[in-house]
C-alpha positions as CSV (number, residue, x, y, z in Angstrom):
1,X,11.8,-11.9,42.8
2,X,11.7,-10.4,39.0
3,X,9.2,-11.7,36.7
4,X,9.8,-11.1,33.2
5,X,7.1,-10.2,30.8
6,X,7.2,-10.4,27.2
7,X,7.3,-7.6,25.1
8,X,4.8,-7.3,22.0
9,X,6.9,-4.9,20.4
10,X,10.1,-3.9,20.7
11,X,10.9,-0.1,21.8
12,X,12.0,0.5,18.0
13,X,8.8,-0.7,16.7
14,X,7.1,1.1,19.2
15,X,9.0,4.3,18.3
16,X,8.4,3.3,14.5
17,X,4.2,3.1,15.1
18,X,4.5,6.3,17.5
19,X,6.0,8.2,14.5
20,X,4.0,6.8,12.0
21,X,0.8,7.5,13.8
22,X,2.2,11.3,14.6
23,X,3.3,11.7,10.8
24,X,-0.5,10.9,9.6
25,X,-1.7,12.9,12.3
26,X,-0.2,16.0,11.3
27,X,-1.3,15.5,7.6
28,X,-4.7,14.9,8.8
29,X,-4.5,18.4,10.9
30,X,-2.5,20.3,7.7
31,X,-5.9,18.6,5.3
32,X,-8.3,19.9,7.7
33,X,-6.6,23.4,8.1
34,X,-5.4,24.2,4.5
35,X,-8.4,22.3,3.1
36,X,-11.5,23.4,5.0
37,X,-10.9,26.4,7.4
38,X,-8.1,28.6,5.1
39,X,-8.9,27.2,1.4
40,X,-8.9,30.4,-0.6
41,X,-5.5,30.8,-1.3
42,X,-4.6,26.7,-1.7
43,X,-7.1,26.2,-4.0
């Protein structure tokens, strides 16, 4: 017996939000790193 459940998102949104979320992740980290611990030569 197979019960099928619906799906909230679809894989390509999920792939979409997954990127999206990893994209503003990584310019978080590069802010923090270029902005606070290494500023001197950024500035």
């Amino acid at each position: 017996m197979h019960v099928q459940t619906t799906r909230v998102f679809s894989r390509w949104q999920a792939a979409g939000l997954h990127l999206t979320a990893s994209f503003a992740l990584a310019i978080l980290a590069a802010l923090l790193l270029f902005g606070v611990w290494y500023p001197q030569p950024y500035t």
